[in-house]
N, C-alpha and C positions, 0 to 999 in steps of 0.2 A: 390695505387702507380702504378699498374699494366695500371688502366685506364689512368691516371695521364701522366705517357711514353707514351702509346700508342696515346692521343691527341696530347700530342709533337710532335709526328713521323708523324703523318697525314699532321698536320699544315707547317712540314718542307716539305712531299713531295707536296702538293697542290702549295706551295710555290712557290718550284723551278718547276712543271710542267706551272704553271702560268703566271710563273716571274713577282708574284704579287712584289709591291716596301715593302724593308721591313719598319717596321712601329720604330723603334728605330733610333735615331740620335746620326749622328759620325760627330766630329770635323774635319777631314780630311784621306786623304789614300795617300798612295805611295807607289809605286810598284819598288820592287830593284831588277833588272835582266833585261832580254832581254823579257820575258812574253813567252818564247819558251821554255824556257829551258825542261830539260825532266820531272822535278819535281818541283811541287809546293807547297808553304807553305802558310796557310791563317793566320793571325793572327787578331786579334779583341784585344787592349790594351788601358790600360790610362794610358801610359807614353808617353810625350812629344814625338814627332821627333827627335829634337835635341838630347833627352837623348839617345834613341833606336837606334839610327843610327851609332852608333860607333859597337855596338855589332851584327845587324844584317851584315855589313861590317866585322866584323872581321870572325861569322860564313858562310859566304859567299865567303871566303878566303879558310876557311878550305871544304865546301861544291861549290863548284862553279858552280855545275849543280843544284843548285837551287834558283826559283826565288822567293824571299818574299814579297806576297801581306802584307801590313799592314794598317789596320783602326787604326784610333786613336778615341775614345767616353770614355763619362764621366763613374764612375761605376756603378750609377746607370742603365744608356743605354747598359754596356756590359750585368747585368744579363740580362736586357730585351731583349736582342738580342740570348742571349743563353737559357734561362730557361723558358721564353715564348713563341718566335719565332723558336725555334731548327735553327739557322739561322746556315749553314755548313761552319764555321771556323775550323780550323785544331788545333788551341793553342790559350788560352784564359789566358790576362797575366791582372793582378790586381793591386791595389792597399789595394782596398775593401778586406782584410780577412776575414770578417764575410760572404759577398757574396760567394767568391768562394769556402766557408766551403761549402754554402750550397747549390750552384750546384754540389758540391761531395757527401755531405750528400742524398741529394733527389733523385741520382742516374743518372744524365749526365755529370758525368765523365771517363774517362776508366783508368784503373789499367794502375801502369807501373813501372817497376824498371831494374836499373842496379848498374854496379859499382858505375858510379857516384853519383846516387841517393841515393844509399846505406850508401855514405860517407856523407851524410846531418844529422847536430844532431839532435837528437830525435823531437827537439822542432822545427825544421824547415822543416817538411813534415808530412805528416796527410793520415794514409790509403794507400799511395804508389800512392796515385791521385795528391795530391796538394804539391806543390813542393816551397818551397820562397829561394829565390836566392839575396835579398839583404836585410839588416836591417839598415834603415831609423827613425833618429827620429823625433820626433815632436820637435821645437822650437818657440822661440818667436825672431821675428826680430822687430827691432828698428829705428826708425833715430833720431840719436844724437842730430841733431837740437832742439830736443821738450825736451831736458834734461837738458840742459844749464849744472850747477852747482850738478843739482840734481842725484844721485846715478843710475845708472839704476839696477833696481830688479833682484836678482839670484835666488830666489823663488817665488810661487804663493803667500805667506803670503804677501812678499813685494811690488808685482807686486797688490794686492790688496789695501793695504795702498797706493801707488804712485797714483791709480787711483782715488780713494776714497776722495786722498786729494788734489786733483790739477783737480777739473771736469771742470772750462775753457779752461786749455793748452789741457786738450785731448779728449771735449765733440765733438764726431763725427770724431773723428780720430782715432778711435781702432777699428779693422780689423780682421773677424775671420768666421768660415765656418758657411752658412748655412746650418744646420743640416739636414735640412726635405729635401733637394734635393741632398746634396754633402752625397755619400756613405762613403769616408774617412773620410770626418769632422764628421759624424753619428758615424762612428768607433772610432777617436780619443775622441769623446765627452764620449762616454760611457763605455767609459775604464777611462775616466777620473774622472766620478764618482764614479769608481771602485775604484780608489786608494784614492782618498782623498775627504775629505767633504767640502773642501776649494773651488771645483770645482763650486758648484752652488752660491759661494758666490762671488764668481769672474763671473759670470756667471750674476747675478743680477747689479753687480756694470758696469758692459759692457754694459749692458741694461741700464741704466742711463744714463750711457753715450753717448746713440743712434749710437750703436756700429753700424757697415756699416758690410753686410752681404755680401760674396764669396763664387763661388762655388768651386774655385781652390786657390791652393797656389800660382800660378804664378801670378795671378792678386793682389793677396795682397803684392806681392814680389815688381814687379814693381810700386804699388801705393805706399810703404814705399819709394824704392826707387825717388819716381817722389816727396815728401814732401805731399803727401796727407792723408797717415796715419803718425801714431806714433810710434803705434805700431800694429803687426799683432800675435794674437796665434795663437800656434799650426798651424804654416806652417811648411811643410817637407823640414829639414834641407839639403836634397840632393839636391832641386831645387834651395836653396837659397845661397848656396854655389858657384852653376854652374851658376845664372844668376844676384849676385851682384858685381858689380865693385869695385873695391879694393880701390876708391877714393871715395864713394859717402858716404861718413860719414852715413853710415848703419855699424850694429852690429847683430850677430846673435846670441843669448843667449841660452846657454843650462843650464835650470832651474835646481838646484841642488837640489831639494827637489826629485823629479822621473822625468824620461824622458820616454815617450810612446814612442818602439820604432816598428814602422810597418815594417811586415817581403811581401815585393812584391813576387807574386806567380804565378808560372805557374801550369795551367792545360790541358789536352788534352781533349774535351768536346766526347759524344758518338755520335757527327754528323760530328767527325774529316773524311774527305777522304785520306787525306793525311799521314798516321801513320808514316813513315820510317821517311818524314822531321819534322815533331811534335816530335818523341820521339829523333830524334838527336838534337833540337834544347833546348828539358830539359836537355840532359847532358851537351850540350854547358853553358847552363844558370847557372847550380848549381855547374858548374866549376868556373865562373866567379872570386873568388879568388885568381888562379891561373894566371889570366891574370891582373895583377894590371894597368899596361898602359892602358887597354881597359877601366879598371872600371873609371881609373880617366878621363879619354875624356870622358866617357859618365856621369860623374857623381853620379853614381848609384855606396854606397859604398856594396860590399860583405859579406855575410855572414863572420865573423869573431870573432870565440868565447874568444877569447885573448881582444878584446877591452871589450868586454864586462864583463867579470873579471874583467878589470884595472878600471872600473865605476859601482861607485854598484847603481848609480841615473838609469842607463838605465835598462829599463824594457821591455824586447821583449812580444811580445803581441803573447802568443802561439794558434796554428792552434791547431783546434780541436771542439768538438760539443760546448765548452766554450761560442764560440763566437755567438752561434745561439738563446742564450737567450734573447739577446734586439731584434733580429730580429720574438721574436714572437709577432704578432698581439696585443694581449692586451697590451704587456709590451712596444710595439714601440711607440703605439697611449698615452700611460701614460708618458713615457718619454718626446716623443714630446710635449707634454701638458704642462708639468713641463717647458720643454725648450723655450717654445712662452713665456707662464709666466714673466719667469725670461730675457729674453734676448729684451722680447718685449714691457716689462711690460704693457701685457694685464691682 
């Protein structure tokens, strides 16, 4: 481990003596502030623009002497940017739970706590490093169009049968992560074997039906929406809420059999420069409940342990070493195998 940091720490300062270009890829940046201000904040996230933008506006109301750099990259490219690269971000914000277990597990993240952090339930902070700030579930969105008469499914039992038994209406129109490159789709897939045995059998029947593979939810969101799928699983119910139009005869199904619900997390990495706007912007973040207007513009629903009582289908996917067991070697390289298998029918 000792050596392990230490190669980290080399590669981040060669880096930035260098100004080698880093080797991971980001979707986009935007810098909110005047780029003067006296304090700055780096962040590296996979949440949309549009979703982040309400909330880094609303802490920049309350902080105004600082200015927030923001990268947007997929999860797979944030751990690459962090746990590879030691690339110097101040807040490293997720989707990936199993990832940022394990850049806290392996030892680049930095302790932190306060009030507000304190008041996070058990199951939504890990070690006083990893911090989740919203609980997001998995759904299955629909367009109506490819259902005519037909039911649409409240379970995977059903949602299996519908598929099973109509393979012209929906051969090449069912929509869902690829696993081997999308870190959330890798997360939601393998919690999903965790809860039910129905998953790989749904899982083959998608594969017959030369399911079309995504690395995000936003492109399956809009191809349901545009008539190009049918259906899309396991997209995140917070995107699909915030970017379908209330007239496009879309449907967004919360499966009543369980709902995966991923808890989005901040961390402060051990190459943060910036400590003061890093740790005000986690208690900004795991306050987020208390600001409800902010949450509904951005979309991004808060930590709230009252809905989750009122559904006993939602299943928050807890932070902790839990989540580091698909991410070891033997067991990722087996899963993924199972999963070309059945989705690829290799």
């Amino acid at each position: 481990m000792r050596h392990t940091r230490l190669t980290h720490f080399v590669i981040a300062i060669l880096a930035l003596l260098t100004g080698a270009a880093h080797a991971f890829e980001t979707e986009g940046r935007q810098v909110y502030g005047p780029g003067t201000a006296a304090q700055m904040l780096k962040v590296i996230s996979t949440a949309d623009k549009e979703a982040f933008e309400p909330i880094i506006k609303g802490f920049q109301a309350v902080y105004p002497g600082v200015t927030v750099d923001y990268t947007i990259a997929s999860s797979t490219e944030v751990m690459k940017a962090i746990y590879d690269e030691g690339a110097p971000f101040d807040l490293v914000i997720s989707s990936a739970m199993d990832l940022q277990t394990k850049i806290a597990n392996d030892g680049y993240a930095r302790s932190y706590s306060s009030a507000q952090t304190d008041s996070l339930p058990a199951w939504a902070k890990w070690r006083d490093q990893v911090f989740a700030f919203t609980q997001e579930p998995a759904v299955v969105v629909v367009s109506e169009r490819f259902f005519d008469k037909t039911p649409i499914p409240e379970n995977r039992e059903e949602l299996i049968g519908l598929l099973r038994d109509h393979p012209d209406r929906f051969r090449g129109r069912v929509g869902t992560y690829d696993v081997r490159t999308s870190g959330l789709g890798y997360l939601f897939a393998t919690q999903d074997s965790r809860n039910s045995e129905s998953f790989w059998r749904l899982t083959e029947v998608m594969g017959s039906l030369d399911a079309r593979l995504y690395c995000c939810s936003s492109d399956m969101i809009s191809d349901v929406a545009d008539g190009k799928l049918a259906v899309a699983y396991n997209v995140l119910g917070s995107y699909a809420e915030g970017r379908l139009p209330q007239t496009t005869g879309v449907r967004i199904v919360e499966l009543n059999d369980f709902l995966s619900v991923m808890l989005r997390s901040a961390l402060i990495p051990t190459t943060a420069q910036n400590l003061g706007p890093a740790q005000a912007m986690i208690d900004y973040l795991v306050t987020l409940n208390t600001r409800p207007a902010e949450a509904l513009r951005s979309g991004l629903p808060p930590i709230d342990e009252a809905q989750l009582a009122a559904n006993n289908a939602m299943r928050p996917i807890r932070l902790g070493p839990g989540l580091l067991v698909f991410l070891d070697r033997l067991k990722r390289e087996t899963f993924l195998r199972s999963w070309s298998n059945a989705i690829l029918q290799q």
